[in-house]
ZADO-1210 file (C-alpha; in nm, 4 decimals, padded with zeros to 6 digits):
<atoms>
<atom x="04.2347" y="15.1022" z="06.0713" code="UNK" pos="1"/>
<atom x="04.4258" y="15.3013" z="06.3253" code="UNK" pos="2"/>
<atom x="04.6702" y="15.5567" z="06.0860" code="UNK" pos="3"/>
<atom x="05.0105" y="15.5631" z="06.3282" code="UNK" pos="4"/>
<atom x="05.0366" y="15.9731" z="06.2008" code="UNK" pos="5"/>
<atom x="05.3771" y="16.0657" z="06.0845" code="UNK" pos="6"/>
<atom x="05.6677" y="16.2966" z="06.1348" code="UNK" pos="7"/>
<atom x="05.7441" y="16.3079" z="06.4984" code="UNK" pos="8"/>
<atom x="06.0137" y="16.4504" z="06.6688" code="UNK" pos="9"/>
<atom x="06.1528" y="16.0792" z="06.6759" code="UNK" pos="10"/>
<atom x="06.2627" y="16.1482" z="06.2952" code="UNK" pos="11"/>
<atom x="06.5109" y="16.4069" z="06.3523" code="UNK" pos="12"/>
<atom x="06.7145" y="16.1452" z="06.5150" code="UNK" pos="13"/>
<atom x="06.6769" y="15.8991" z="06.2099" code="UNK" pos="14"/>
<atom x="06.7991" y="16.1153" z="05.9220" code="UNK" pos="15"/>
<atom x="07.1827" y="15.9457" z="06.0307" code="UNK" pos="16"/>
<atom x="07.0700" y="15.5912" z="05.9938" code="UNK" pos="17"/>
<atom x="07.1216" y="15.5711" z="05.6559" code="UNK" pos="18"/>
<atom x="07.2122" y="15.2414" z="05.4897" code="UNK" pos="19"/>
<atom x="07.6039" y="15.3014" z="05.4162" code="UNK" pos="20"/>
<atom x="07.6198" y="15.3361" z="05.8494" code="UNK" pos="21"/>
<atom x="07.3978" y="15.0343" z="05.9361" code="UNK" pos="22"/>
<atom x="07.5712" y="14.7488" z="05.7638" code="UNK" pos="23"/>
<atom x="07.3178" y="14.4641" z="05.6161" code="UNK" pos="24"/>
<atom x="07.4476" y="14.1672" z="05.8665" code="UNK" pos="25"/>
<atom x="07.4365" y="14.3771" z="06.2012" code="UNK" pos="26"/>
<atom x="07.0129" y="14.3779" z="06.2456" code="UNK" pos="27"/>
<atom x="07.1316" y="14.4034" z="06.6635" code="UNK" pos="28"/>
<atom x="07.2438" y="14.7594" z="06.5654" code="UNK" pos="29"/>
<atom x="06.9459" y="14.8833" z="06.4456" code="UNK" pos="30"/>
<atom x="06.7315" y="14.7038" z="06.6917" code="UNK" pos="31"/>
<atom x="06.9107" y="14.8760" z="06.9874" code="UNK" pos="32"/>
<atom x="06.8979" y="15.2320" z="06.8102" code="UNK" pos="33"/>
<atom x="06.5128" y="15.2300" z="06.7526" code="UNK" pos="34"/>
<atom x="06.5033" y="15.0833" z="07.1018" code="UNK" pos="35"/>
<atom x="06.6127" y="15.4338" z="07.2921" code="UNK" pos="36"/>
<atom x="06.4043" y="15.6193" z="06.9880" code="UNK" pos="37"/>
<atom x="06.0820" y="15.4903" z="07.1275" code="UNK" pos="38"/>
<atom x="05.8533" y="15.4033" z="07.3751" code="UNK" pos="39"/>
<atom x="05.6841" y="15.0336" z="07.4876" code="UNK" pos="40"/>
<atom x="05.3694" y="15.1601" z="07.4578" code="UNK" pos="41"/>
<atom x="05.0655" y="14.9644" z="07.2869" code="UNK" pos="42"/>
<atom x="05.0926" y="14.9466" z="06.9037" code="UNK" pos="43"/>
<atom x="04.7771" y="15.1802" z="06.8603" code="UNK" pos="44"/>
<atom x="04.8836" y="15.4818" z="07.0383" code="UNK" pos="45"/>
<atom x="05.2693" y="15.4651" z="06.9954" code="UNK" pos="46"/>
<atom x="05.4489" y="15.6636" z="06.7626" code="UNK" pos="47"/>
<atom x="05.6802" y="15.3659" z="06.6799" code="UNK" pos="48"/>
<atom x="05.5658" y="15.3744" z="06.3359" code="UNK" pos="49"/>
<atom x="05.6136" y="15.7243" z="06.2684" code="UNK" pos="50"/>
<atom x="05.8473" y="15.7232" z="05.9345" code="UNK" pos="51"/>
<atom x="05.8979" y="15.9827" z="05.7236" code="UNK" pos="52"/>
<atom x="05.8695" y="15.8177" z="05.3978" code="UNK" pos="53"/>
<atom x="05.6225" y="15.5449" z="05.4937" code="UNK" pos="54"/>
<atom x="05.2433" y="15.5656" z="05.6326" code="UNK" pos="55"/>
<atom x="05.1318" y="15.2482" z="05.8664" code="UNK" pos="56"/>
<atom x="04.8506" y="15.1237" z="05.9790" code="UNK" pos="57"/>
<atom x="04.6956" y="14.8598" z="06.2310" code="UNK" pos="58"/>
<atom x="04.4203" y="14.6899" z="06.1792" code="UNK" pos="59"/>
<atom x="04.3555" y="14.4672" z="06.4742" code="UNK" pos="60"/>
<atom x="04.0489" y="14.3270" z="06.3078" code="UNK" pos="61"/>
<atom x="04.2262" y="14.1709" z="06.0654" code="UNK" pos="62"/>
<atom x="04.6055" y="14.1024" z="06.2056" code="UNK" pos="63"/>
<atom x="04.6675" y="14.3310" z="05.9189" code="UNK" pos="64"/>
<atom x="04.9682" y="14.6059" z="05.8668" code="UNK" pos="65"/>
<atom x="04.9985" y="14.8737" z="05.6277" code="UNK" pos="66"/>
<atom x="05.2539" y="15.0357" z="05.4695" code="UNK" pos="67"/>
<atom x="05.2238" y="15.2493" z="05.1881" code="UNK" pos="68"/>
<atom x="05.5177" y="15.4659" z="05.0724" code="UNK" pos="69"/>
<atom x="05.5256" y="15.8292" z="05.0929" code="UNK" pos="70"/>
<atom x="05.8535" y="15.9227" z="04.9143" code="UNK" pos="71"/>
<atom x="05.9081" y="16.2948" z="05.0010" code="UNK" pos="72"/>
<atom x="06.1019" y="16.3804" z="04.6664" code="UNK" pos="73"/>
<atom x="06.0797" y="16.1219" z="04.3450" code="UNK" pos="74"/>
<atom x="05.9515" y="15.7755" z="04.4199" code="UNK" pos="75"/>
<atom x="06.2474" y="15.5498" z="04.3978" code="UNK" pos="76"/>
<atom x="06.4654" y="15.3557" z="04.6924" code="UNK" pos="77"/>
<atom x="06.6577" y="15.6781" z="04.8158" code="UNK" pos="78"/>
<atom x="06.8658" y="15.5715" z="05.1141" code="UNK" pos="79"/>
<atom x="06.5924" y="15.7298" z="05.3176" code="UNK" pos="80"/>
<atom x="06.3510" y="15.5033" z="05.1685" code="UNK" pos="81"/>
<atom x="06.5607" y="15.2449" z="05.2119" code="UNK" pos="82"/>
<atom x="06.6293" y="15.3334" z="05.5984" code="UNK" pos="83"/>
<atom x="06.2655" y="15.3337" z="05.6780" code="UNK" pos="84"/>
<atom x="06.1768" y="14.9779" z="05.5221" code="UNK" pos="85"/>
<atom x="06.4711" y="14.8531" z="05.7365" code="UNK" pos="86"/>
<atom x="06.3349" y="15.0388" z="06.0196" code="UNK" pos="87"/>
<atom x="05.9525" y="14.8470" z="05.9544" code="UNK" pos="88"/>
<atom x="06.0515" y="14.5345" z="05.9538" code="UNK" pos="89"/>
<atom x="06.2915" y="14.5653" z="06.2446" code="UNK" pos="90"/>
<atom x="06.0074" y="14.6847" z="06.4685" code="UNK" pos="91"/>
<atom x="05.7627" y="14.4444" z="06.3508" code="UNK" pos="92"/>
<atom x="05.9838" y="14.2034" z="06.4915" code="UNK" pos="93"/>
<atom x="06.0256" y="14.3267" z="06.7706" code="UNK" pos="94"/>
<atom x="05.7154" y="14.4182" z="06.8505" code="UNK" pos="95"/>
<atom x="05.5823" y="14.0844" z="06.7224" code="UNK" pos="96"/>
<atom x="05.8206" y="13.9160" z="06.9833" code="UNK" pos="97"/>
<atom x="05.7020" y="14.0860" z="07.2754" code="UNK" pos="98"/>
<atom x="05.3279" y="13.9853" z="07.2364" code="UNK" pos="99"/>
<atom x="05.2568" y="14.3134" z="07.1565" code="UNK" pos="100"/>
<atom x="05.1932" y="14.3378" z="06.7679" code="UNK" pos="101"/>
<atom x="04.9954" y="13.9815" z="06.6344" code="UNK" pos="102"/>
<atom x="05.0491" y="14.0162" z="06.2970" code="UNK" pos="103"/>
<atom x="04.9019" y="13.8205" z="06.0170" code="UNK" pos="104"/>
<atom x="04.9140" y="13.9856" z="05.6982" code="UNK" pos="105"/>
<atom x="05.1889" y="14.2685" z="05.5986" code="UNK" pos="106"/>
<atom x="05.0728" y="14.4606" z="05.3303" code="UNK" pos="107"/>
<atom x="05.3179" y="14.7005" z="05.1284" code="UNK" pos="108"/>
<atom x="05.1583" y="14.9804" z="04.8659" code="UNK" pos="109"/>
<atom x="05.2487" y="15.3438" z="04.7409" code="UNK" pos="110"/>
<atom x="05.0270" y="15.6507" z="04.7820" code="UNK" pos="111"/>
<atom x="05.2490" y="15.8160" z="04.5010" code="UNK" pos="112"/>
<atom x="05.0080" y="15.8935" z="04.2205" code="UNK" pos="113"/>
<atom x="05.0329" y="15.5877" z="03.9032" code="UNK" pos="114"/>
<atom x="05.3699" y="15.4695" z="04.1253" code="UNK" pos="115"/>
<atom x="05.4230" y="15.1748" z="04.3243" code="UNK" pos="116"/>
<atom x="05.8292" y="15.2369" z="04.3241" code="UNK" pos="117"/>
<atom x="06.0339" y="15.3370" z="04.0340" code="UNK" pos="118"/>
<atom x="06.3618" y="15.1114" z="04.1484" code="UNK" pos="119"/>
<atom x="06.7401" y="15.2416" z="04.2177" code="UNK" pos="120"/>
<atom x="06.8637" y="15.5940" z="04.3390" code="UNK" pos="121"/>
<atom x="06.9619" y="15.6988" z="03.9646" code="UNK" pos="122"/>
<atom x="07.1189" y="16.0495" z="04.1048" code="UNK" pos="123"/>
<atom x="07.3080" y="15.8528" z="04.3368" code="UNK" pos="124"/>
<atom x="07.4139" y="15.5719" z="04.0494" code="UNK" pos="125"/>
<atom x="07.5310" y="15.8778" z="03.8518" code="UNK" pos="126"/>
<atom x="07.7343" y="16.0674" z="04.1091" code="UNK" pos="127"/>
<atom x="07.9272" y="15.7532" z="04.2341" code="UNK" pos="128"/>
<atom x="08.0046" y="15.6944" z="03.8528" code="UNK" pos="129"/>
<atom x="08.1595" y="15.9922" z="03.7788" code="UNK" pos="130"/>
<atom x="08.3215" y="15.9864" z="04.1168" code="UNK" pos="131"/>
<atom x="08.4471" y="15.6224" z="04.0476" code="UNK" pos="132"/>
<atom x="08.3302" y="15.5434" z="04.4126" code="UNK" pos="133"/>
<atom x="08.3014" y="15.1867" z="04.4064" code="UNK" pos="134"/>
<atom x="08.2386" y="15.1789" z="04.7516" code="UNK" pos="135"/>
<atom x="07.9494" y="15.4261" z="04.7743" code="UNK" pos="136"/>
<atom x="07.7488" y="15.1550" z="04.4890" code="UNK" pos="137"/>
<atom x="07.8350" y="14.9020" z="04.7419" code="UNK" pos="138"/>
<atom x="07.7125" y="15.0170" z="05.0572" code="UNK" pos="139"/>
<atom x="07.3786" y="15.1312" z="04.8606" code="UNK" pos="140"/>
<atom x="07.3348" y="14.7634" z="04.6939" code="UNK" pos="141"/>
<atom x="07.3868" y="14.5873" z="05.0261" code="UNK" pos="142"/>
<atom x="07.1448" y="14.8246" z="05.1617" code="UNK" pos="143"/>
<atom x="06.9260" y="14.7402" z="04.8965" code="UNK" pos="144"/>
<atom x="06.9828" y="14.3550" z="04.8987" code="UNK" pos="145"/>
<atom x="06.9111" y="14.3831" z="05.3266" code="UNK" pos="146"/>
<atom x="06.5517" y="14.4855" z="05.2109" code="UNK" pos="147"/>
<atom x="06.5145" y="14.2647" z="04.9734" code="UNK" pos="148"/>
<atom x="06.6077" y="13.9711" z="05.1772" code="UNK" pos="149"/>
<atom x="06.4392" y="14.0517" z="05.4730" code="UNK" pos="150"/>
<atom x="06.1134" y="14.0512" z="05.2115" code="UNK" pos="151"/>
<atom x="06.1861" y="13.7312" z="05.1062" code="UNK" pos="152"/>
<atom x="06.1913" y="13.6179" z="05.4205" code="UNK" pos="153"/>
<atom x="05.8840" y="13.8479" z="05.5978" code="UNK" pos="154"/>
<atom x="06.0867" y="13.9636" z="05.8228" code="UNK" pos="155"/>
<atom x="06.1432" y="13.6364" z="05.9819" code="UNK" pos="156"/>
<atom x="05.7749" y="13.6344" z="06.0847" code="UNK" pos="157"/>
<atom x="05.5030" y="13.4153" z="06.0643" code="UNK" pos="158"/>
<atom x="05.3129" y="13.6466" z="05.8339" code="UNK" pos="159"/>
<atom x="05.1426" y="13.6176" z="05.4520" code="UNK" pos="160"/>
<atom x="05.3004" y="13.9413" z="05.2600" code="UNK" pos="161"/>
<atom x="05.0930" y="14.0814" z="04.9914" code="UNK" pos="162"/>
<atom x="05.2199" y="14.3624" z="04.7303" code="UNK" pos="163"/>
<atom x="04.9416" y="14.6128" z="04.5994" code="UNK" pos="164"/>
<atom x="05.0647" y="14.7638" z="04.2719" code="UNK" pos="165"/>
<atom x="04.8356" y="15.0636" z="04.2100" code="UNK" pos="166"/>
<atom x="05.1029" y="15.2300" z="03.9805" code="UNK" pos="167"/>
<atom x="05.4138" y="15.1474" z="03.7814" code="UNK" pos="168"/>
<atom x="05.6740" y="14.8896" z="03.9399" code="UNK" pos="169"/>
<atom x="06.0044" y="14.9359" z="03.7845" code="UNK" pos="170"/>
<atom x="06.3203" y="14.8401" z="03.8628" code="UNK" pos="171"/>
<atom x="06.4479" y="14.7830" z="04.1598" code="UNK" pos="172"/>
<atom x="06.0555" y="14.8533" z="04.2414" code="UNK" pos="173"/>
<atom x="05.9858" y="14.5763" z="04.0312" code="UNK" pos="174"/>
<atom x="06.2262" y="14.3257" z="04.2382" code="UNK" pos="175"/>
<atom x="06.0845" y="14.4324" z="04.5301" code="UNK" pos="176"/>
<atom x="05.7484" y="14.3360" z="04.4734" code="UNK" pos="177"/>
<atom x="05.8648" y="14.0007" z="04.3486" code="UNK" pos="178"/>
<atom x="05.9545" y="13.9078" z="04.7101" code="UNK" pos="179"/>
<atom x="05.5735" y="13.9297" z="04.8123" code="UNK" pos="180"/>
<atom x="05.3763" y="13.5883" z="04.8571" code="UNK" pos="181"/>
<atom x="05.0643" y="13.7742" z="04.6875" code="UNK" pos="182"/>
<atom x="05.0906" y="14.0150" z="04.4168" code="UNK" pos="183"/>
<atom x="04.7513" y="14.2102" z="04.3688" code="UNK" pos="184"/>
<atom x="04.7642" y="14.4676" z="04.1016" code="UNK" pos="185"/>
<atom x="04.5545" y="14.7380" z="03.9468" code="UNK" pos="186"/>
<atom x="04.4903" y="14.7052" z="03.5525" code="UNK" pos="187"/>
<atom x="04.6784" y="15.0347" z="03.4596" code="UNK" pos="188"/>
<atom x="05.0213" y="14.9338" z="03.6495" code="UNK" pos="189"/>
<atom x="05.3206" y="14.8383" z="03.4819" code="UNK" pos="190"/>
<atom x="05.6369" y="14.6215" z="03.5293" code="UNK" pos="191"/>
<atom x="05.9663" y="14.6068" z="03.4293" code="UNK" pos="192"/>
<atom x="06.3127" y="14.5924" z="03.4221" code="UNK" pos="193"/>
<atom x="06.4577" y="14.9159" z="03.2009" code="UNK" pos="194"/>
<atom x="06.8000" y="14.9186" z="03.3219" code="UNK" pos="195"/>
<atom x="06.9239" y="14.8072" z="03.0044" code="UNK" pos="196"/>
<atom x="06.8452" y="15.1336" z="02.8380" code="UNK" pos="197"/>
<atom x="07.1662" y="15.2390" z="03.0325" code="UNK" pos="198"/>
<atom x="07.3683" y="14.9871" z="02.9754" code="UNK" pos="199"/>
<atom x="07.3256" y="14.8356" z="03.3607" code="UNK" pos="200"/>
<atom x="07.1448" y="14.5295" z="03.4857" code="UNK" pos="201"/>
<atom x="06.8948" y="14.5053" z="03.7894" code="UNK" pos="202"/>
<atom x="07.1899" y="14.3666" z="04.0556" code="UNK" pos="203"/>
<atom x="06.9413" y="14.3487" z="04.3469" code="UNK" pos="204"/>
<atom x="06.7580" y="13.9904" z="04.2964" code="UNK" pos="205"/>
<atom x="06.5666" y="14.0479" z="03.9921" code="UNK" pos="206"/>
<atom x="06.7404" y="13.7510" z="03.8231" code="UNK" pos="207"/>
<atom x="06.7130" y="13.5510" z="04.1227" code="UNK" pos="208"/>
<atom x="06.3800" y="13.5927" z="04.1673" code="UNK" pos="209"/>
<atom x="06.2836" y="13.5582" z="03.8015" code="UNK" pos="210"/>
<atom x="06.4724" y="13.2479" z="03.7481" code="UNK" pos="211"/>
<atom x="06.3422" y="13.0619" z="04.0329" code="UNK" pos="212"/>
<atom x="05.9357" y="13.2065" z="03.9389" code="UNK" pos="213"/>
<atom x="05.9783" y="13.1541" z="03.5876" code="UNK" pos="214"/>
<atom x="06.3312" y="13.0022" z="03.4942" code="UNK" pos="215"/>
<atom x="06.6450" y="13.1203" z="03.3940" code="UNK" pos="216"/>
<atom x="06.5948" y="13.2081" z="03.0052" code="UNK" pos="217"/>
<atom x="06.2688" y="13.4200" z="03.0635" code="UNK" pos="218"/>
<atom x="06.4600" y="13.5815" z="03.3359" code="UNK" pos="219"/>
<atom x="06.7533" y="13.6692" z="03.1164" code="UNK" pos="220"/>
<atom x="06.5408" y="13.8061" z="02.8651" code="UNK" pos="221"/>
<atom x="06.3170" y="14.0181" z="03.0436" code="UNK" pos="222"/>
<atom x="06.6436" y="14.1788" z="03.1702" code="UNK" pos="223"/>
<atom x="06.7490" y="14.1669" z="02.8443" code="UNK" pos="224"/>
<atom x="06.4880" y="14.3073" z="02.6603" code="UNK" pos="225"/>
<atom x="06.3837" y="14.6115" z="02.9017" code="UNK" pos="226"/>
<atom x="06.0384" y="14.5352" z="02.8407" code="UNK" pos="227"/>
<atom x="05.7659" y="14.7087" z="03.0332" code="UNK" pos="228"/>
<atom x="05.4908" y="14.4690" z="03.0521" code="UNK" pos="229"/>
<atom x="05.1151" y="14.5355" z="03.1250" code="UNK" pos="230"/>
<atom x="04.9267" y="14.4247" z="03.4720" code="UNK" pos="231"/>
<atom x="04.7628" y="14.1890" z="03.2274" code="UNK" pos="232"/>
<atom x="05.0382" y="14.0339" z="03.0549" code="UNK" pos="233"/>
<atom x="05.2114" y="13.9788" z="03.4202" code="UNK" pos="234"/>
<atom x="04.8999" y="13.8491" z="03.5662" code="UNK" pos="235"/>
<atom x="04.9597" y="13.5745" z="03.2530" code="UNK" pos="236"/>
<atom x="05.3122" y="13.4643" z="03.3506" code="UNK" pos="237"/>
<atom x="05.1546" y="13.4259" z="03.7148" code="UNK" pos="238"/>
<atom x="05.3644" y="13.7380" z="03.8582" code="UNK" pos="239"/>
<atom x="05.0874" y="13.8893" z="03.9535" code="UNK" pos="240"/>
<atom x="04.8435" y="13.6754" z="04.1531" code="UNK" pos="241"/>
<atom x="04.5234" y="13.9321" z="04.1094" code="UNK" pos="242"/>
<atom x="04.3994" y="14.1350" z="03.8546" code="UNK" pos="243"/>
<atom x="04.1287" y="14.4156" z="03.9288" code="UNK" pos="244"/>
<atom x="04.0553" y="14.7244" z="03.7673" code="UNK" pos="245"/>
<atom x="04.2148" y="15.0567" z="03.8997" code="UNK" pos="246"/>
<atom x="04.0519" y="15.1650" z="04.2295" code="UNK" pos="247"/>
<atom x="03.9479" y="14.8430" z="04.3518" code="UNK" pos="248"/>
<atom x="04.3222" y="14.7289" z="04.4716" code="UNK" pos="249"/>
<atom x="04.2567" y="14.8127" z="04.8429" code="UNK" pos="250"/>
<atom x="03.9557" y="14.6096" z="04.8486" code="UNK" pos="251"/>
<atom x="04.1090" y="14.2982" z="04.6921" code="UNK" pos="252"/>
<atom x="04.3332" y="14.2796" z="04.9323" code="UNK" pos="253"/>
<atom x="04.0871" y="14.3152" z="05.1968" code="UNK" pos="254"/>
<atom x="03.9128" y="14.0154" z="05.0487" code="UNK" pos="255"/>
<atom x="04.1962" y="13.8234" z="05.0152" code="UNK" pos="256"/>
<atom x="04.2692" y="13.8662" z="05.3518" code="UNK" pos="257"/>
<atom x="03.9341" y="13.7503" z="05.4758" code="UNK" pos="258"/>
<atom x="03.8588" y="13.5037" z="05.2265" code="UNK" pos="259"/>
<atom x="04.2471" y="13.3664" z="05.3320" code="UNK" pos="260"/>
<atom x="04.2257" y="13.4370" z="05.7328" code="UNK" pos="261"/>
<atom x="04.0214" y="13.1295" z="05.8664" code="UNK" pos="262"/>
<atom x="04.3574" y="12.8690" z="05.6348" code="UNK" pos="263"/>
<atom x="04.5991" y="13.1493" z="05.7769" code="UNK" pos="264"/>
<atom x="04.8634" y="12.9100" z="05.9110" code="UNK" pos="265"/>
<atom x="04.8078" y="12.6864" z="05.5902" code="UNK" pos="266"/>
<atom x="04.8802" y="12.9817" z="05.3624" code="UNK" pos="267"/>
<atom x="05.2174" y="13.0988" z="05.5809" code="UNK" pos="268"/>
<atom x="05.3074" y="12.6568" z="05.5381" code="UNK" pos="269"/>
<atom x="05.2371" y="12.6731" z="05.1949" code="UNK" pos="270"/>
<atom x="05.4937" y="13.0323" z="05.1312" code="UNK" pos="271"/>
<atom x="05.7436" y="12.9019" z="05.3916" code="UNK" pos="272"/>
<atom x="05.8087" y="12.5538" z="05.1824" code="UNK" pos="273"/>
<atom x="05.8406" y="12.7330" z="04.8212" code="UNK" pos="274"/>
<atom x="06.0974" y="12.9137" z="05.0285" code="UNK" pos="275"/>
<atom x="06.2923" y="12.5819" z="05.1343" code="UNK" pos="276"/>
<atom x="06.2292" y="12.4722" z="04.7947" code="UNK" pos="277"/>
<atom x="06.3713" y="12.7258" z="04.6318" code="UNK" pos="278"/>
<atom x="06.5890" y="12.9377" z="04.9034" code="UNK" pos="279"/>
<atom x="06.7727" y="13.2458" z="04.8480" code="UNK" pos="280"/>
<atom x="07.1035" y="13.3035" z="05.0291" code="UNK" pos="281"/>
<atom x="07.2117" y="13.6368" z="05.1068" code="UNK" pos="282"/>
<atom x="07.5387" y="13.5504" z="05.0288" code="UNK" pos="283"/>
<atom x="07.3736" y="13.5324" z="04.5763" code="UNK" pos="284"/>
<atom x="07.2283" y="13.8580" z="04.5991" code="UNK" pos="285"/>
<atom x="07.5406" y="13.9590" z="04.7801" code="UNK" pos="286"/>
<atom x="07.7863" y="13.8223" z="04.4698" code="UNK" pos="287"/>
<atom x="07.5712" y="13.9801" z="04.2512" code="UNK" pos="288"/>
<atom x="07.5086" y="14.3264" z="04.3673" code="UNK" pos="289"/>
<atom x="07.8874" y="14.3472" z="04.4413" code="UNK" pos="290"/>
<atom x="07.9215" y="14.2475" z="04.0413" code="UNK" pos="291"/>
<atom x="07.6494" y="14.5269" z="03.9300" code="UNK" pos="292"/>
<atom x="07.8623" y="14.7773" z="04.0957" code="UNK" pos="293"/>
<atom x="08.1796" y="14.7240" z="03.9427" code="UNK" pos="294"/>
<atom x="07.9932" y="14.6717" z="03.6302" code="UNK" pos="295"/>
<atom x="07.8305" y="15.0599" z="03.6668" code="UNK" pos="296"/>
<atom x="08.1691" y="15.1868" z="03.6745" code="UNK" pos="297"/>
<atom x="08.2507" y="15.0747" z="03.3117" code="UNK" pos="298"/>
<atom x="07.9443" y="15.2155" z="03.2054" code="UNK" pos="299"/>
<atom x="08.0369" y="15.5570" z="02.9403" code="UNK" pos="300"/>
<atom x="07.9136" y="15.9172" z="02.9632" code="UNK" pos="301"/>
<atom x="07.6245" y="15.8696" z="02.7167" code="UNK" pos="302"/>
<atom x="07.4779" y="15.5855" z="02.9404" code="UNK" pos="303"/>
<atom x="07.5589" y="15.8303" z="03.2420" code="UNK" pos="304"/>
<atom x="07.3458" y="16.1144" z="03.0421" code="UNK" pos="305"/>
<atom x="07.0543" y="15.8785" z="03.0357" code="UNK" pos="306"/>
<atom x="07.0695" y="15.7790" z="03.3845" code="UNK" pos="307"/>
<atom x="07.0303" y="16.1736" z="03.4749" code="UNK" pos="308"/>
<atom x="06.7678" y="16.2363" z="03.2617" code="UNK" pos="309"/>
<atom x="06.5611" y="15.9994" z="03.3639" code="UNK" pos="310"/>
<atom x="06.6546" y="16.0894" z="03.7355" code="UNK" pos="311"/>
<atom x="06.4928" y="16.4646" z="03.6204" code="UNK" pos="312"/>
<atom x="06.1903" y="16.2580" z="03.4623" code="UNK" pos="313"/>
<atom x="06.1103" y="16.0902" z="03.8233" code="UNK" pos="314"/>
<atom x="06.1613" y="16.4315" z="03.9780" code="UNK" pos="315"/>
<atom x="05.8771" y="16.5898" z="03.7319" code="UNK" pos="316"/>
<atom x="05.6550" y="16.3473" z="03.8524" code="UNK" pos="317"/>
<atom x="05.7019" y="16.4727" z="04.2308" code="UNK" pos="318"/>
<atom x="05.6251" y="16.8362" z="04.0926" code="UNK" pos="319"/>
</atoms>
C-alpha cells in the first residue's frame, strides 16, 4: 500500500473550509478550491491526500483506497472531520475522472483505539443550544447530511464501499457506516443510536437508512430505545455483513476484496439497483435534519448537562 503521509503545508490553507462556508449543493466550489491546493501529479507521489484528520492509502494491486480516521481531539464528526470526508470524496472524483485514480473498492476505518466514530459534535450541539443558534445546527446537519449522501451514493463512482468497524459506531458514527455496501466488523465493536439519553434523535439518516434495511418499526425503536447492540447481535439483523474476531478486520476486507474482484462490476450492479430500489433523496435527509435542529432547541438544561458530559467522556478517551 502506498501511505499518502499527512500534514503538509497544503493544510494550513484548509482549516477555512469548514462545512457552515461550503454549502452541501455547491460540490463546483470545493472542486475548484482543492484544484489551486494541489498538484496533477500521479496518485502515488502526490500529496493530494494529505488530510489532517484522515490517513489514505493506494493500493494499485487491488483498485483499493483507504481511509482511516485520525481525529486529532475526540473521535466524533467535528466540522474538521467533516471537511476532510468532503474533501475525499471530492478528489476521488476527480481524480477518478481524469484516468488518473482507477478505483474499485473505497474502504473507510478508524485508527482511534476501540472507535470507529462516536457520531455528532456534542460541544458544538451544546453551545448552539444555549446560544439558541438555529442556524449554526443547520449549517452543521447539512454538512453532515452532504457526507452522508455522498456515501450513499460512493461518491458518484463506480466503486463497492466497505465499512471496517474495529471499535464502537455510535451515533451519527453509526449512520455513517450504514451507507456502506459491506459492513465488516470486529467482535468487540458496538452500535447504536444513544441520542435519546438526551432527549434528541439521530436527524442525519439513521431512520432512513434503518427503515429502508430493516423497516420502519425496528427503526423507530432502535432510536427509541438507545440500545447499544453487540457486533454479534448486528451481524443477526444483517447490518453487519462480516463477523471476525478483533484483529482480523483488515484482513477480511482484504479477502473480500479478492474473493469479490474477478464479479467486480456485478457487485457495483447489484449495490447500484438496491439504490434505485430504494433511493434516498437529499431533499428527506434534508427535511429531517432541518426538523432535529429545531427540535435541539427545545431540549432543557438537564438534557444540555448530559450532552457536555458526555462531550468530556469522548475527550478522556483522546487523553
Amino acid at each position: 500500500m502506498i501511505d499518502s503521509g499527512r500534514f503538509n503545508s497544503a493544510r494550513e490553507h484548509m482549516d477555512d473550509l469548514t462545512p457552515a462556508h461550503l454549502p452541501a449543493e455547491e460540490d463546483a466550489t470545493l472542486a475548484s478550491v482543492t484544484e489551486s491546493m494541489v498538484s496533477t501529479q500521479e496518485i502515488g507521489t502526490s500529496t493530494m491526500f494529505d488530510l489532517g484528520q484522515i490517513d489514505v492509502g493506494w493500493d494499485a494491486a487491488s483498485a483499493t483506497l483507504w481511509a482511516f480516521m485520525t481525529p486529532a481531539n475526540r473521535p466524533n464528526f467535528s466540522p474538521a472531520m467533516l471537511r476532510d470526508v468532503r474533501y475525499w470524496y471530492v478528489e476521488t472524483k476527480r481524480l477518478f475522472d481524469a484516468g488518473k485514480l482507477p478505483v474499485k473498492y473505497m474502504v473507510a476505518g478508524s485508527r482511534f483505539p476501540g472507535v470507529f466514530n462516536l457520531g455528532g459534535d456534542l460541544e458544538l450541539f451544546a453551545g448552539c443550544i444555549e446560544r439558541g443558534d438555529l442556524p449554526g445546527l443547520v449549517d452543521y446537519g447539512h454538512a453532515c447530511i452532504d457526507v452522508v449522501h455522498r456515501t450513499w451514493r460512493n461518491g458518484d463512482l463506480p466503486v463497492v464501499s466497505i465499512a471496517l468497524a474495529q471499535g464502537d459506531a455510535l451515533g451519527g458514527g453509526f449512520e455513517a457506516l450504514l451507507c456502506f455496501d459491506v459492513v465488516i466488523a470486529e467482535r468487540s465493536a458496538r452500535f447504536g443510536l444513544p441520542e435519546m439519553l438526551f432527549g434528541l434523535f439521530p436527524g442525519m439518516g439513521a431512520y432512513s437508512i434503518l427503515a429502508r434495511r430493516l423497516g420502519r418499526l425496528t427503526a423507530e425503536r432502535m432510536i427509541l430505545s438507545g440500545k447499544v447492540y453487540s457486533a454479534q447481535e448486528m451481524y443477526d439483523m444483517g447490518i453487519v455483513h462480516t463477523l471476525v474476531e478483533d484483529g482480523e478486520g483488515e484482513q477480511a476486507v482484504r479477502d473480500y476484496i479478492a474473493a469479490s474482484t474477478p464479479h467486480h462490476a456485478g457487485h457495483v450492479g447489484v449495490f447500484q439497483a438496491g439504490r434505485r430500489v430504494d433511493p434516498l433523496e437529499y431533499e428527506e435527509l434534508k427535511d429531517i435534519v432541518e426538523n432535529w435542529a429545531e427540535t435541539a432547541l427545545k431540549l432543557d438544561l438537564k438534557d444540555v448537562r448530559m450532552m457536555r458530559r458526555l462531550a468530556s467522556a469522548q475527550t478522556r478517551l483522546h487523553r
